[in-house]
C-alpha positions as CSV (number, residue, x, y, z in Angstrom):
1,X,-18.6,-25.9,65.3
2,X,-21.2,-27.6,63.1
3,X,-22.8,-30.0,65.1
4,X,-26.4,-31.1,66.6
5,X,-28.7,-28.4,65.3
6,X,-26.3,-26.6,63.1
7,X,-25.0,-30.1,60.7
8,X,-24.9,-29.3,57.7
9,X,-25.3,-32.5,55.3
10,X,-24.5,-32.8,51.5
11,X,-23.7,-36.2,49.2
12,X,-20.9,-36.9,46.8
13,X,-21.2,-38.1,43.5
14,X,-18.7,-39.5,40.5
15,X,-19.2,-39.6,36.9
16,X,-16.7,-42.2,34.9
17,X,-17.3,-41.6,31.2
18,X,-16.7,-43.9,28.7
19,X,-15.0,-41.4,26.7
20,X,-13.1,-38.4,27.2
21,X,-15.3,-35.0,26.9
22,X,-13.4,-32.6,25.3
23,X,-13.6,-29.0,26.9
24,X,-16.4,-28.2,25.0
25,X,-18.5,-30.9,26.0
26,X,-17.1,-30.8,29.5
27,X,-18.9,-27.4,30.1
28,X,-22.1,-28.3,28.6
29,X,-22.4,-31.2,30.3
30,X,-22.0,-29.0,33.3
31,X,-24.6,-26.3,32.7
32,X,-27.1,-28.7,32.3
33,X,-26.2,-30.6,35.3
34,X,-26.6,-27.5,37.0
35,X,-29.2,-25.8,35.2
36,X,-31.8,-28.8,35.3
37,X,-30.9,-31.1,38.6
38,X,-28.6,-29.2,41.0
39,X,-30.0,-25.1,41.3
40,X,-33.7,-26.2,41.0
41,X,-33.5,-27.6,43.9
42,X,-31.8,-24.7,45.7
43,X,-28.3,-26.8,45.8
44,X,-25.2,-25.7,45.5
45,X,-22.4,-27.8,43.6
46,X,-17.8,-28.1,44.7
47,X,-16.3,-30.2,41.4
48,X,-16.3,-30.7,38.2
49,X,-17.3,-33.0,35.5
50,X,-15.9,-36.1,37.0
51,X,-16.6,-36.0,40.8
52,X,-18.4,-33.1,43.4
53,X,-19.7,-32.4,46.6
54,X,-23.8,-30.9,46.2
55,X,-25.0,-29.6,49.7
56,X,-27.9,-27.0,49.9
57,X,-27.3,-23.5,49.3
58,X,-26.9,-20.7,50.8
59,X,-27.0,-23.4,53.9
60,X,-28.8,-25.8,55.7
61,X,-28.7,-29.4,54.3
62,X,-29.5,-31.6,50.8
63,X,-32.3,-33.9,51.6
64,X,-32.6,-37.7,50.7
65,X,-35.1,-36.2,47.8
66,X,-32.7,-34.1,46.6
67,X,-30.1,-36.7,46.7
68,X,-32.1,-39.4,44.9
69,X,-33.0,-36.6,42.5
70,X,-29.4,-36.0,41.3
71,X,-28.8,-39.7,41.1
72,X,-32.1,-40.3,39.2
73,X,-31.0,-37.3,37.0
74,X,-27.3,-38.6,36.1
75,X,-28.7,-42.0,35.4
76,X,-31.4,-40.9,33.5
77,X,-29.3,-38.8,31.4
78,X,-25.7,-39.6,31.5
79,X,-26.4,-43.4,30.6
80,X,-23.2,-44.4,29.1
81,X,-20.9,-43.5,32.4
82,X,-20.7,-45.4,35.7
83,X,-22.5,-43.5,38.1
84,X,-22.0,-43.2,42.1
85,X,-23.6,-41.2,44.2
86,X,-23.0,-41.8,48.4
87,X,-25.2,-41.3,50.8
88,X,-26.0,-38.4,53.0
89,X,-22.8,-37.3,55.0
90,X,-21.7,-34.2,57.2
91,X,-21.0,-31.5,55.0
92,X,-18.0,-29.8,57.3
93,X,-16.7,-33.3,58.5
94,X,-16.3,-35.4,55.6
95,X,-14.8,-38.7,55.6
96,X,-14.4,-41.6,53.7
């Protein structure tokens, strides 16, 4: 069980485009989301282009600086695309 001393805590975030990415652009969008905001930080990334789970990697939990990072990151440089990014949540237990 994850709980008390052993929570683990990530964040979610969604990327709505205002146009469709084609493949190409799909997966360099995604190694520099990766390369330059998520493994700097020592995080670890579930999803795609279009939605994901970050959480720290191999364990132990994102921090409010990493998650203010990310969302600092995709607003800095996806500016065309509504971004959300949630707050801090249990990364075993999620829930909406």
């Amino acid at each position: 069980m994850h709980i008390a001393e052993f929570q683990e805590f990530g964040f979610e975030y969604e990327v709505q485009f205002k146009k469709d990415l084609s493949p190409a652009e799909q997966e360099a969008w995604m190694e520099q989301f990766l390369t330059a905001a998520v493994l700097p930080r020592g995080l670890a990334l579930g999803g795609w282009v279009r939605e994901g789970f970050i959480t720290a990697h191999p364990s132990g939990s994102a921090t409010e600086d990493d998650r203010k990072a990310v969302e600092d990151w995709l607003t800095k440089n996806v500016p065309d695309a509504t971004i959300r990014v949630s707050e801090l949540k249990d990364a075993w237990y999620v829930q909406d």
